[in-house]
C-alpha positions as CSV (number, residue, x, y, z in Angstrom):
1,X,-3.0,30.4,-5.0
2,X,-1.8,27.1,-3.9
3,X,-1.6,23.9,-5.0
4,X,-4.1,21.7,-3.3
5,X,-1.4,18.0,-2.1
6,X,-3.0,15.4,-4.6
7,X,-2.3,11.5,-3.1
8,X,0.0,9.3,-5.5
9,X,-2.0,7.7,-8.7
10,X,-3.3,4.2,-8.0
11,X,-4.2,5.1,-4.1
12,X,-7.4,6.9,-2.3
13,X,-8.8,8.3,0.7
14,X,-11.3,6.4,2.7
15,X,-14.1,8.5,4.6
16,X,-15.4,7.6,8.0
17,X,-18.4,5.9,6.9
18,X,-15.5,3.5,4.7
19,X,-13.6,3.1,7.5
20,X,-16.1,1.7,10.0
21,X,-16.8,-0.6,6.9
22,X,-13.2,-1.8,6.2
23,X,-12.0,-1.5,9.9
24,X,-15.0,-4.6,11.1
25,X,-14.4,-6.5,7.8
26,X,-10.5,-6.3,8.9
27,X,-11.2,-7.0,12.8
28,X,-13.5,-10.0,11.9
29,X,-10.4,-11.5,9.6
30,X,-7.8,-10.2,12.6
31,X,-10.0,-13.0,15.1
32,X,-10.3,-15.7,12.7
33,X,-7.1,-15.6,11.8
34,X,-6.0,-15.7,15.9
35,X,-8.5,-18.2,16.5
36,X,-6.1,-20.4,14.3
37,X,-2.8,-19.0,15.9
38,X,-1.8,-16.7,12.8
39,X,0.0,-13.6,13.9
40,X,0.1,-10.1,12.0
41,X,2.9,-9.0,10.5
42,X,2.9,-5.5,9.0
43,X,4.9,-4.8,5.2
44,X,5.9,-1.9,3.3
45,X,2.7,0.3,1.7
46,X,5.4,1.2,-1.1
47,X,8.6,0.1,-2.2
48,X,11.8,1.6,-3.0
49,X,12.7,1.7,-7.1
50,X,16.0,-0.2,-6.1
51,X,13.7,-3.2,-4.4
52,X,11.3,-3.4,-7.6
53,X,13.4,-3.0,-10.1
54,X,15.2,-5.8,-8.4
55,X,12.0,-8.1,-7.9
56,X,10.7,-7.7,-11.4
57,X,14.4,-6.8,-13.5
58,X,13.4,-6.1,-17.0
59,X,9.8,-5.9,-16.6
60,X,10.6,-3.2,-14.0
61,X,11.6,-1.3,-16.5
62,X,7.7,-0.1,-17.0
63,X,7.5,0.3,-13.8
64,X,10.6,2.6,-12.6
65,X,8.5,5.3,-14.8
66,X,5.7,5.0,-12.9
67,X,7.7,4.7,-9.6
68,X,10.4,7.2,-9.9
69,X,8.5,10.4,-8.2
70,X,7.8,7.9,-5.2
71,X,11.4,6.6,-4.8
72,X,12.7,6.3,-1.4
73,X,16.5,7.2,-0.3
């Protein structure tokens, strides 16, 4: 049988009903923050291990354990 994909600890799916929810909160912030001549700008969801450990140096060290199935080339 196969393995059903599980998403990466610390994340989650959002249902429709959730998304409707999130997608008007996120829209009303979107026009406020134009209304004041803000822009969007759009960032990395995850980071490489390279970038964190080089961010956070020792204290990365907890996290390149945590982060090392997720590294990107």
């Amino acid at each position: 049988m196969a393995n059903k994909p599980s998403i990466p600890k610390g994340t989650r799916d959002f249902g429709p009903e959730e998304m409707a929810k999130r997608n008007y909160i996120f829209d009303t912030i979107r026009q406020v923050y134009a209304l004041y001549g803000f822009q969007q700008i759009e960032t990395p969801a995850m980071e490489t291990l390279h970038t964190l450990m080089g961010k956070y140096g020792e204290e990365g060290d907890s996290c390149s354990s945590r982060f090392s199935i997720l590294e990107i080339i």
